[in-house]
NUKEKOL-25782 format. One record per atom (N, C-alpha, C): x, y, z; residue in one letter. Coordinates in steps of 0.02 Angstrom, whole numbers, plus 50000, padded with zeros to 5 digits. Example, Ala and Ser with C-alpha at 12.3 -4.5 7.8 and 13.67 -1.06 7.14 Angstrom:
REM residues 2
506604971650390A506154977550390A506604983550390A506424988850354S506844994750357S506455000250394S
***
This chain:
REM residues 498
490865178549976X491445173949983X491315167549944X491735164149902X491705157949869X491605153249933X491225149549931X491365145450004X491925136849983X492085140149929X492735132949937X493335135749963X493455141849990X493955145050000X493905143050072X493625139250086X493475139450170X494225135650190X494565130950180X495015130050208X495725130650166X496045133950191X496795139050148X497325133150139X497395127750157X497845125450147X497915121950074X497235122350015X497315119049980X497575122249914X498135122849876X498535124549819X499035126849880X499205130749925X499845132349977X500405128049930X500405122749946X500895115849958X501285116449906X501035116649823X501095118149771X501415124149742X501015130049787X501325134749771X501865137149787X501965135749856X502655137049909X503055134149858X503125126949833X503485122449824X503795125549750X503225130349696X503425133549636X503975138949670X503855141749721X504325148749751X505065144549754X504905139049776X505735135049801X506165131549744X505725130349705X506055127949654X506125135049572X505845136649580X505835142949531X506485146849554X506555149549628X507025152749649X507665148849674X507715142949652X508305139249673X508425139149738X508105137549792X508105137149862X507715130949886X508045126849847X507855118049864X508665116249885X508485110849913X509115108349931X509445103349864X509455102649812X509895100049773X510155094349756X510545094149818X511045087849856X510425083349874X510055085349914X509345080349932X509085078549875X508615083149834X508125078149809X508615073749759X509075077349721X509535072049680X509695064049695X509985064049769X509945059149802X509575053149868X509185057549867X508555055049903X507845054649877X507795059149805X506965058749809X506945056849719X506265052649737X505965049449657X505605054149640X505555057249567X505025059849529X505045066349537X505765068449562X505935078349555X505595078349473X505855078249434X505815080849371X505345082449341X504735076249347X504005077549363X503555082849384X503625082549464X503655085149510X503695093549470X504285096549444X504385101649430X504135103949362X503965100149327X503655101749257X503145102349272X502695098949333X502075100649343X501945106849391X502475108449417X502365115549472X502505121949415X502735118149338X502915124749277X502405125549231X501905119249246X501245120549217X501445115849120X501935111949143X502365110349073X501515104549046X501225101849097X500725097149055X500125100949035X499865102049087X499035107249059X499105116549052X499635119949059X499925125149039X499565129549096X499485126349147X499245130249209X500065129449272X500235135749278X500825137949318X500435138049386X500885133949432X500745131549519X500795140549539X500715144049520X501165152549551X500605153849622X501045157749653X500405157649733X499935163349699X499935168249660X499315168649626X498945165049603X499165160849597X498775153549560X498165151449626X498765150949680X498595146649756X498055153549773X498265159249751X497845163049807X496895161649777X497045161949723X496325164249674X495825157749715X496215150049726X495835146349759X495885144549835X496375148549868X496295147749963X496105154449981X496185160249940X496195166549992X496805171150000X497365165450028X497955167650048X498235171850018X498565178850017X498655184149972X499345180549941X499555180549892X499915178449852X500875181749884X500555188449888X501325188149954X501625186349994X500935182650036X501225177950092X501215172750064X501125170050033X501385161750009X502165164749989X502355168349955X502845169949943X503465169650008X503145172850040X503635176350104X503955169150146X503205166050148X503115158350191X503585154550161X503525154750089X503955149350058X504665151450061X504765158250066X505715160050080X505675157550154X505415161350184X505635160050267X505735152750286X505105148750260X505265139850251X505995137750236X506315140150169X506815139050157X507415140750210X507355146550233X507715151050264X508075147350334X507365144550373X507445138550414X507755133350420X507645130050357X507885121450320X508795123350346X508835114250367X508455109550383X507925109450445X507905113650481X507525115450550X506865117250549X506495113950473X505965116250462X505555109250465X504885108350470X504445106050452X503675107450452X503505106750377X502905104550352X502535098050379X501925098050414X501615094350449X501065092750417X500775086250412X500165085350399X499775077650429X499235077950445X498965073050491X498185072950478X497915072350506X497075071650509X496785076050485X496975084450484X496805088150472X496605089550393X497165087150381X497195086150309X496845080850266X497065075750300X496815069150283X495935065950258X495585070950320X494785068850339X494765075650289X494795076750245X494505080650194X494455079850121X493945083250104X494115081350020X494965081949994X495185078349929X495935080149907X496465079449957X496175076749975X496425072750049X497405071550030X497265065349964X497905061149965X498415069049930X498225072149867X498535076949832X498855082149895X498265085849922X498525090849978X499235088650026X499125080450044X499675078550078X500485076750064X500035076349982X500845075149965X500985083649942X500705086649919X500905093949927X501105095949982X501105096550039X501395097750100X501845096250126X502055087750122X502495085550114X503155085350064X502925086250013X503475087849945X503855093949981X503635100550041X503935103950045X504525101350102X504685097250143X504965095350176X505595091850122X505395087850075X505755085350039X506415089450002X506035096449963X506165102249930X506895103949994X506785104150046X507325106750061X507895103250125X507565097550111X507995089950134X507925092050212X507235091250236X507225092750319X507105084850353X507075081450310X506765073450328X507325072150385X507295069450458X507665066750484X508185072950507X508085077750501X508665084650517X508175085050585X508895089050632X508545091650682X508235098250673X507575096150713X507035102550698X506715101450634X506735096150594X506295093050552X505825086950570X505525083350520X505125077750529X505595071150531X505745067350587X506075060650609X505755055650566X506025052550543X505955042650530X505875040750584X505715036850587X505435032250654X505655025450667X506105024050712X506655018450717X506255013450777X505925012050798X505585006950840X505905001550836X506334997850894X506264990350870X505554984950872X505664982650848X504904977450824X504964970250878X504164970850914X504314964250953X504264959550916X504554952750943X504584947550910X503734945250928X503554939950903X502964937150900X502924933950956X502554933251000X502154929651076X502234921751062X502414919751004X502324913150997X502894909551018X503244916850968X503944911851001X503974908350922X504934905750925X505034902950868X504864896350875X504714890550909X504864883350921X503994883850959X503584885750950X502794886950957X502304885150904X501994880650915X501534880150844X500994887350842X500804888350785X500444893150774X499874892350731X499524896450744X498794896550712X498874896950656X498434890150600X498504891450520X498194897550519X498404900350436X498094906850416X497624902950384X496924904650406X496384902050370X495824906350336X496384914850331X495864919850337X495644917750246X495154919750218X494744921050153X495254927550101X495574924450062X495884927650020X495504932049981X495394938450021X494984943849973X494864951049993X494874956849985X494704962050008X494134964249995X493804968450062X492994967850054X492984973350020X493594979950015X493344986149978X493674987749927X493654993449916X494064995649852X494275002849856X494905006749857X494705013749835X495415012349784X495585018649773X495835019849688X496725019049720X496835018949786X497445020149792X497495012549848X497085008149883X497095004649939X496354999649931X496414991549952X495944986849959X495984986150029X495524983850043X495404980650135X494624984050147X494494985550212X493834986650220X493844993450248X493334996250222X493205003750251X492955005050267X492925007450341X492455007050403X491805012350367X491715017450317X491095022150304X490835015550276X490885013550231X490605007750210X490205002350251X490195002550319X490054997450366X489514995950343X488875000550363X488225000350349X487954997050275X488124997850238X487994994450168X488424988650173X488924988350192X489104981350196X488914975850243X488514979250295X488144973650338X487454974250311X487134979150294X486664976750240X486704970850190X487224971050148X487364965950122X487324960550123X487464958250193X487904952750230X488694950850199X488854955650190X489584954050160X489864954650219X489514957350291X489964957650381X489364955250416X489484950450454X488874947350476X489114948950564X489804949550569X489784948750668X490444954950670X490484956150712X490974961650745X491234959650830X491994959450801X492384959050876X492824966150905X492524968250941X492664975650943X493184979051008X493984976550997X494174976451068X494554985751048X494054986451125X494594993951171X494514998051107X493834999851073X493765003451025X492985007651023X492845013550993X492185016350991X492015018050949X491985013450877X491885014950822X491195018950798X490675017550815X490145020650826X490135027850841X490595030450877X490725036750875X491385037950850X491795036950814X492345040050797X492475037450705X492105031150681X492535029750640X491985031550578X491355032150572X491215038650501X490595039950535X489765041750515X489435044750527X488935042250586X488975042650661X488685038550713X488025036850684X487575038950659X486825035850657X486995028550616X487395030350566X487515026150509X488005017350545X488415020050576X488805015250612X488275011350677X487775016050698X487405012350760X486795007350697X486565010450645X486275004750614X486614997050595X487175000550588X487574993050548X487764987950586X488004990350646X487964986350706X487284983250747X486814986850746X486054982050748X485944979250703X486144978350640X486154972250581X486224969050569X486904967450633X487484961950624X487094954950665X487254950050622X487084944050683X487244942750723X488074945250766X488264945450818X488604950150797X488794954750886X489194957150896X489634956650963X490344959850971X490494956651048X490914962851041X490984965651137X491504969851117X491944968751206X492554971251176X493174969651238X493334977651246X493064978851318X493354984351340X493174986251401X493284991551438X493404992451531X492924998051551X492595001251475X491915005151489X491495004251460X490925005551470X490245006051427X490205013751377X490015011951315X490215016951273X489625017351233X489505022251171X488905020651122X489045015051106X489655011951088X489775005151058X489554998851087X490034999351130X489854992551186X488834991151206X488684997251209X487814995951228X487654992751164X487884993051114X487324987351067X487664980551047X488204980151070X488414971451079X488064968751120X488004962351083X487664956451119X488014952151159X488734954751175X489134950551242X489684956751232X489734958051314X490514963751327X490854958651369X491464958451331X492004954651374X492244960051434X492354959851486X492674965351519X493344967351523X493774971751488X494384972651471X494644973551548X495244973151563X495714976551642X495764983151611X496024986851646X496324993351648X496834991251646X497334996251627X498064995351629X498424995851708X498164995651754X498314995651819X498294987551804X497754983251800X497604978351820X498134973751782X498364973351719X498724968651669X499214972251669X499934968251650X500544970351635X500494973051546X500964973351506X500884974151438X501604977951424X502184974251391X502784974651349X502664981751286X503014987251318X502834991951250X503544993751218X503424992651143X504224994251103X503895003351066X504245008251094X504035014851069X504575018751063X504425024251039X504875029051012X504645035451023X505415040651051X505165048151048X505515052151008X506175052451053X506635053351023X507315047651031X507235044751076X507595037751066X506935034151059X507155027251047X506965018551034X506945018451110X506545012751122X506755011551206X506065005951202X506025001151238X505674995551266X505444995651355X504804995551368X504324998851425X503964992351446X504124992851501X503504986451543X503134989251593X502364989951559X501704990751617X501924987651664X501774985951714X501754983151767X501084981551812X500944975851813X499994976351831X500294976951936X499924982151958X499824984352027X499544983552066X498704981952048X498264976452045X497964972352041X497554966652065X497324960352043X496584962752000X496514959651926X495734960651902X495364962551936X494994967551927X494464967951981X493684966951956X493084963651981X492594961951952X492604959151885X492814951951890X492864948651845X493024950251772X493514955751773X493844958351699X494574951351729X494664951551626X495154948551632X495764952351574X496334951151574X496674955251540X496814953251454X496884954751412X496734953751336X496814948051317X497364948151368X497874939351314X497654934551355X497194934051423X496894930151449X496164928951436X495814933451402X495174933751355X495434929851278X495624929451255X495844928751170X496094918851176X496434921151242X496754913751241X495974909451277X495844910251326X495234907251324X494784906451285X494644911651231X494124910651172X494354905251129X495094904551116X495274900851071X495114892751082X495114892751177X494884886051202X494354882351186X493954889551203X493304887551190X493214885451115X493384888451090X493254887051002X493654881250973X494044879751012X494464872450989X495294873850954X495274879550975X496354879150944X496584883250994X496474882051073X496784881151123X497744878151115X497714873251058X498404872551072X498644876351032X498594880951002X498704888350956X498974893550993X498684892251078X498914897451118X499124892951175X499874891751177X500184890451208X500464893151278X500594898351281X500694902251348X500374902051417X500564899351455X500114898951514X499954905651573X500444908951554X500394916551584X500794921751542X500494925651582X500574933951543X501444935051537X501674933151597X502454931951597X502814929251525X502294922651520X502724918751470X502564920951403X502034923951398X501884929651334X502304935651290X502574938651372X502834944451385X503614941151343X503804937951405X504614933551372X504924931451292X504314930351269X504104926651200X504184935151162X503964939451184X503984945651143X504894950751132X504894946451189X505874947251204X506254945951182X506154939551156X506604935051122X507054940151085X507734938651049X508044943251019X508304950051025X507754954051079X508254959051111X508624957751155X509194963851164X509624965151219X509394965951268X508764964951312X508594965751360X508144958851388X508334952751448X507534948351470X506974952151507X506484949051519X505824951151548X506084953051625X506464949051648X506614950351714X507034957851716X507444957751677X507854964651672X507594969051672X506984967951623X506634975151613X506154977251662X506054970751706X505434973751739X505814976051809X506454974351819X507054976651856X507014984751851X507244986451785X507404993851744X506864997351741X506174993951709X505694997351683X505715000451605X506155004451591X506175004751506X506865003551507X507184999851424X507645000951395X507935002751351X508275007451328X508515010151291X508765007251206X508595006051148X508665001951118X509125005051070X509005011251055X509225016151005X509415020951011X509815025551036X510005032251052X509835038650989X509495042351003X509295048050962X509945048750920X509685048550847X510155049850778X509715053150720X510145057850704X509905063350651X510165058750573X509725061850518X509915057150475X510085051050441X509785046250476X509825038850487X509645036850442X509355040950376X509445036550313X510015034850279X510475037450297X511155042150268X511485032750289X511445031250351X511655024150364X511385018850352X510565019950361X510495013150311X510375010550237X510355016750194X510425017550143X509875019750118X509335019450170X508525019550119X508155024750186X507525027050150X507025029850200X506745024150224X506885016550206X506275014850273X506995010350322X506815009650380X507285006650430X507225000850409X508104995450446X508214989150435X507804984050460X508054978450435X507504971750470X507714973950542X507084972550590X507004971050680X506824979150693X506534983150666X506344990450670X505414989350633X505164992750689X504294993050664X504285000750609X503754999550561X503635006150547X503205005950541X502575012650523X501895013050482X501825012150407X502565009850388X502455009150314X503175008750282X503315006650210X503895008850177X503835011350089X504435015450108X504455018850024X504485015049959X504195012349922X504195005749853X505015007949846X505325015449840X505975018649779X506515017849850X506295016649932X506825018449973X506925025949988X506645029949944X506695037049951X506105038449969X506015048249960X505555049449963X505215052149898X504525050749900X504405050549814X503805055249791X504005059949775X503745067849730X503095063349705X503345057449668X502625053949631X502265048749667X501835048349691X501515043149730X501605034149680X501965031249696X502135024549672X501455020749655X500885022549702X500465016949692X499895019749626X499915027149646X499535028749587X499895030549534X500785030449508X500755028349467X500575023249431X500585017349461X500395010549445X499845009149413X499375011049450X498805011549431X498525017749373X499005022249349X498865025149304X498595030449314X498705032049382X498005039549394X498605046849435X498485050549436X498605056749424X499145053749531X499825057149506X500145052449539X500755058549570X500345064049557X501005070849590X500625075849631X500605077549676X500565083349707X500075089049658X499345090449691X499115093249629X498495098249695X498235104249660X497645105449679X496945099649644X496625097849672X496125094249638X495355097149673X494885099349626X494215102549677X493965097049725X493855100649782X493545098449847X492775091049809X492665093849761X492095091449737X491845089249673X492585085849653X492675082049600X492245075949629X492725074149685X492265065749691X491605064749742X491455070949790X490975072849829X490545077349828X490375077749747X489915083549748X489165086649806X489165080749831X488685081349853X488975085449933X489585087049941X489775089749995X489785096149990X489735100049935X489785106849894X489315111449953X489485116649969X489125121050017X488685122949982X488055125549991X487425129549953X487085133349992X486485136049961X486135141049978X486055138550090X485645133250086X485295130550124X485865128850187X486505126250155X487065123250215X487775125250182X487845133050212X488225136950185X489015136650233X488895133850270X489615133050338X489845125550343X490535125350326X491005119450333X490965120650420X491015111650441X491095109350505X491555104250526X492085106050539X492415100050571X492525099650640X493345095650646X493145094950746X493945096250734X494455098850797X494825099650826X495205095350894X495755096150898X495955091550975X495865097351035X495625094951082X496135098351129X496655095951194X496955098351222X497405094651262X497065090251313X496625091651340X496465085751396X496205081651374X496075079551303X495795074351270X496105071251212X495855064651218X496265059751153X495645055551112X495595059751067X494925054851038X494295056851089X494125050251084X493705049351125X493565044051188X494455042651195X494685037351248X494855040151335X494675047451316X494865049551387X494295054451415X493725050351409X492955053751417X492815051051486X492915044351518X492855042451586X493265043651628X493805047051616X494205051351680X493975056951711X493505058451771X493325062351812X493705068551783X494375069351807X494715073051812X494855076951767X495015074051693X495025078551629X494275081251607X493785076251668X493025081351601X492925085651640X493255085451726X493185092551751X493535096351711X494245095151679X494325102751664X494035101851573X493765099251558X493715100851492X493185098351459X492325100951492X491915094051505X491455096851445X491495100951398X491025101951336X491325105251300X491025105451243X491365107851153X490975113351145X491025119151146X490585124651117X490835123751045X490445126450994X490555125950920X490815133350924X491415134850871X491485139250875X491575141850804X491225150250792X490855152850745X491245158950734X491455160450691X491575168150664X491285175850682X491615178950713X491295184150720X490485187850673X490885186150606X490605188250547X489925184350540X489975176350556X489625174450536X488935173850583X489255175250646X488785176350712X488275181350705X488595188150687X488365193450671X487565192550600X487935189550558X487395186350505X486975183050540X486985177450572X486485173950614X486085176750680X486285181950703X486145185150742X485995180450806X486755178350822X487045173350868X487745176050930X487475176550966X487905177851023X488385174251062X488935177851102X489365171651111X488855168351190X488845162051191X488675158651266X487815155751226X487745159651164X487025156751139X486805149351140X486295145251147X486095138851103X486035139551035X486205135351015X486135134650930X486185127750904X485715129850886X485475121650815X485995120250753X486285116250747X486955113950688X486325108350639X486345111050595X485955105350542X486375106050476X486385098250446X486765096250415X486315092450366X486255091450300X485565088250258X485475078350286X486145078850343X486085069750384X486035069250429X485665076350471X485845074650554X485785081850566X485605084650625X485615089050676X486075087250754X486055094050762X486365095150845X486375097850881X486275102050936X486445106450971X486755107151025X486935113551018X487795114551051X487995123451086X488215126451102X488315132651130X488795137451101X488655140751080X489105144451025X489705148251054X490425147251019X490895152251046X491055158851001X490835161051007X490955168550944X491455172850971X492145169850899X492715172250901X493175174550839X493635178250847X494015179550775X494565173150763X494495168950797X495185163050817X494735156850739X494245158850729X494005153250673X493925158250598X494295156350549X494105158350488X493095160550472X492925163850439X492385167150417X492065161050351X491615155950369X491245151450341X491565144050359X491635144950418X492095138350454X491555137950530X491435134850542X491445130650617X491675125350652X491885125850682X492485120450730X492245118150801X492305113050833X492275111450895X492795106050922X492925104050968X493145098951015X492925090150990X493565089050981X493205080750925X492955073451021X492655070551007X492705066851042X492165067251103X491975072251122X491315071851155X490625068151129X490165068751160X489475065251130X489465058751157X489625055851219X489705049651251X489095049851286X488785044151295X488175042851325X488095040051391X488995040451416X489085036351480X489805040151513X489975038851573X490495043151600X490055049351633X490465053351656X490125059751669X489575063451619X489745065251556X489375064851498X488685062251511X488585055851540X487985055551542X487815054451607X487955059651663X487865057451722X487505065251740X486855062751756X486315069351787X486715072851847X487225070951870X487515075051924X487885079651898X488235078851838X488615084751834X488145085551747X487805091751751X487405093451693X487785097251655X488225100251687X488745105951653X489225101651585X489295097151617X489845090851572X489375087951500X489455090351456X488965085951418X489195090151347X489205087651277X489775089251221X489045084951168X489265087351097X489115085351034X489635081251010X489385075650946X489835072350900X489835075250854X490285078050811X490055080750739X489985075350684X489945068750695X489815063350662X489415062150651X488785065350696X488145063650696X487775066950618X488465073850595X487935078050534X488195071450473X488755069150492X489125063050427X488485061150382X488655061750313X488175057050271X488415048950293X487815045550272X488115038050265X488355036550223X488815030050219X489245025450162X489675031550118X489955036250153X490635039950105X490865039350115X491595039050080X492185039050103X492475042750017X493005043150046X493515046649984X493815040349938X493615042249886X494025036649836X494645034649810X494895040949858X495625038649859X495865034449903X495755036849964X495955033850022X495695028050043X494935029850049X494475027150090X494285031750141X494465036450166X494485038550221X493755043450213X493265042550268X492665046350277X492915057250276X492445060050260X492585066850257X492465068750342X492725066850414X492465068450455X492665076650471X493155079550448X493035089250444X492835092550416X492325087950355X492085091750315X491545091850285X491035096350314X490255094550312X489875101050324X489685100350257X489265107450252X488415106250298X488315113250315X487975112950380X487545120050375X487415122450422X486945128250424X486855129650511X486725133550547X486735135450610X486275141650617X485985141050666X485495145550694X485405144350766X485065152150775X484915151750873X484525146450882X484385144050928X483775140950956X483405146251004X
***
């Protein structure tokens, strides 16, 4: 087996997208009037620049996928539309070709105008709270340092794989770390627990003890959400505005966020920066401007802001929503755009493309020695790694067996319920093997978010409860040069019994 074939989704996107547009089963009417860089877009799925044709023979020779079913997938896709969607998220993301694969996946949603259709992928209409300050509030100068600490080819700011060399540096000298476990979640744990013993200070705000929190040098104690109120503006399928409601008084000297932050500011001297004398008058300040006061809502509990609407670009004229609406982002064209805007700009390869796993990570390339890709998976009783101190979910869901290929079990001469050693050329682990046909053949998978050193996890009473990080195999200081984003599903490895 080629072992880059290990995960199928990469040329799919491309190829589907040659079946839809080759066979005239795009929507037309859409991309004409909604999307930037069709034309592009299609000279490159015709092979019009490097004389290589997107064809799912094309896709199969590098995923596997037999070239019929890309075929079949890509009619039936159509067949669906608008009631279709193409999904892509983390999965995609934490891997090599990260940015290309996504907009390949996405281009197919576009292809047949499912954006915002029911039974497609929604825009996202949130109204946006107003600011805590309030309009007639003085506010804190911006005194931040005009500069970004990183760089990748598509985005500046700082990138958490980078930590470790950058507190080497001293280019990060302290860390304020609220209601977060970066150390285990955000690139390779050994690498993240050095960088944080490097730092000249660290502090962290939160309501458990975590790998994180044990190596700060002050834990603020966060409330639970029982204990503090907290104003939420969210979205499902309507808009609607939500008030926590605190049920309890702090308990053991936790205090709640905006009563930690505003006291620090005292202490530090721009106390009159934070004006608010209670959580109430915080809350109110975040109100301002909607149809709903603090008293109303905490009357009601949620309010309704927006009533579920299909096609809502169609009214405001653009893919991103009007002023007083939050989003994760907006389109540079208003549409949706076949060509990535920013890397056209920048001049770099700016359409929907297969690109090798190991153009920019060679060093991730499977070999003789660490022949099995490893990533991690969700599962339902867990979120991250934020729902590890609930009793109740690690009863039902209290360890990660790695799970292994029939095929590949058989080669290792590995059983299901076995111990087994996971080594990676940055790290080892061990873990309990699940040997099944449910995982592709040169793949291993587990449960993301276990490996906590506190909670049940690390409690000698229940021994049964206890999970791996797969962060731990992470090289240090990678990340993808597109994104920034660390390879956390993708890490060649090797496995054996113990």
């Amino acid at each position: 087996m080629d072992l880059h074939y290990s995960w199928d989704r990469w040329g799919n996107g491309p190829s589907n997208g040659y079946v839809l547009v080759t066979e005239n089963l795009y929507d037309k009417d859409f991309v004409e009037e909604w999307c930037y860089g069709f034309a592009a877009f299609k000279r490159r799925l015709r092979g019009k620049e490097d004389g290589i044709l997107r064809t799912p023979l094309w896709a199969e020779a590098i995923c596997g996928v037999p070239a019929a079913t890309i075929e079949r997938l890509a009619r039936e896709f159509a067949a669906a539309a608008p009631a279709a969607a193409a999904l892509s998220w983390t999965g995609v993301a934490q891997v090599p070709n990260a940015v290309h694969a996504t907009q390949a996946i996405q281009a197919l949603n576009a292809l047949v105008g499912s954006f915002d259709a029911p039974g497609g992928p929604s825009l996202i209409s949130k109204r946006k709270l107003s600011s805590p300050w309030g309009d007639d509030q003085l506010k804190p100068p911006d005194n931040r340092e005009k500069f970004k600490l990183n760089n990748s080819k598509l985005w500046k700011g700082w990138i958490p794989a980078y930590f470790e060399k950058d507190a080497q540096a001293g280019r990060l000298k302290a860390m304020l770390c609220y209601f977060g476990n970066p150390v285990m979640s955000a690139t390779s744990e050994p690498s993240m627990r050095r960088a944080v013993e490097h730092l000249e200070f660290s502090c962290a705000i939160d309501c458990f003890m975590s790998n994180t929190t044990e190596l700060c040098d002050v834990i603020l104690p966060d409330c639970t959400y029982l204990e503090q109120s907290r104003v939420i503006s969210d979205w499902m399928y309507e808009s609607f505005l939500s008030l926590g409601r605190k049920a309890i008084q702090p308990m053991y000297d936790a205090r709640s966020v905006i009563a930690i932050f505003t006291e620090l500011a005292e202490r530090l001297g721009y106390g009159e920066y934070f004006p608010w004398k209670t959580e109430e008058e915080y809350m109110g300040n975040q109100l301002q401007g909607q149809e709903i006061s603090l008293e109303e809502l905490a009357e009601k509990g949620y309010f309704v802001t927006d009533a579920q609407q299909f096609y809502k670009y169609r009214e405001w004229g653009s893919f991103n929503p009007p002023t007083g609406f939050g989003s994760s982002g907006n389109s540079v064209t208003g549409k949706y755009n076949f060509i990535n805007p920013a890397a056209e700009k920048a001049g770099l390869n700016a359409l929907p493309d297969y690109i090798s796993p190991y153009a920019d990570w060679p060093e991730l390339q499977p070999d003789r020695n660490y022949p099995l890709i490893i990533g991690y998976f969700r599962v339902m009783e867990h979120e991250h790694c934020s729902t590890f101190w609930n009793p109740a979910l690690m009863k039902k869901c209290g360890s990660n067996p790695v799970w292994v290929n029939y095929q590949d079990a058989k080669q290792h001469n590995i059983a299901d319920g076995d111990k087994v050693l996971i080594t990676s050329p940055w790290g080892e682990v061990k873990a309990m093997a699940k040997v099944t046909w449910g995982i592709r053949q040169g793949v291993l998978a587990t449960a993301g978010g276990f490996g906590g050193k506190y909670g049940l996890e690390g409690d000698p009473k229940y021994p049964q409860i206890k999970g791996f990080n797969t962060n731990v195999l992470l090289p240090p200081n990678l990340a993808c040069t597109w994104s920034g984003t660390p390879p956390l599903k993708y890490i060649k490895t090797r496995i054996e019994k113990v």
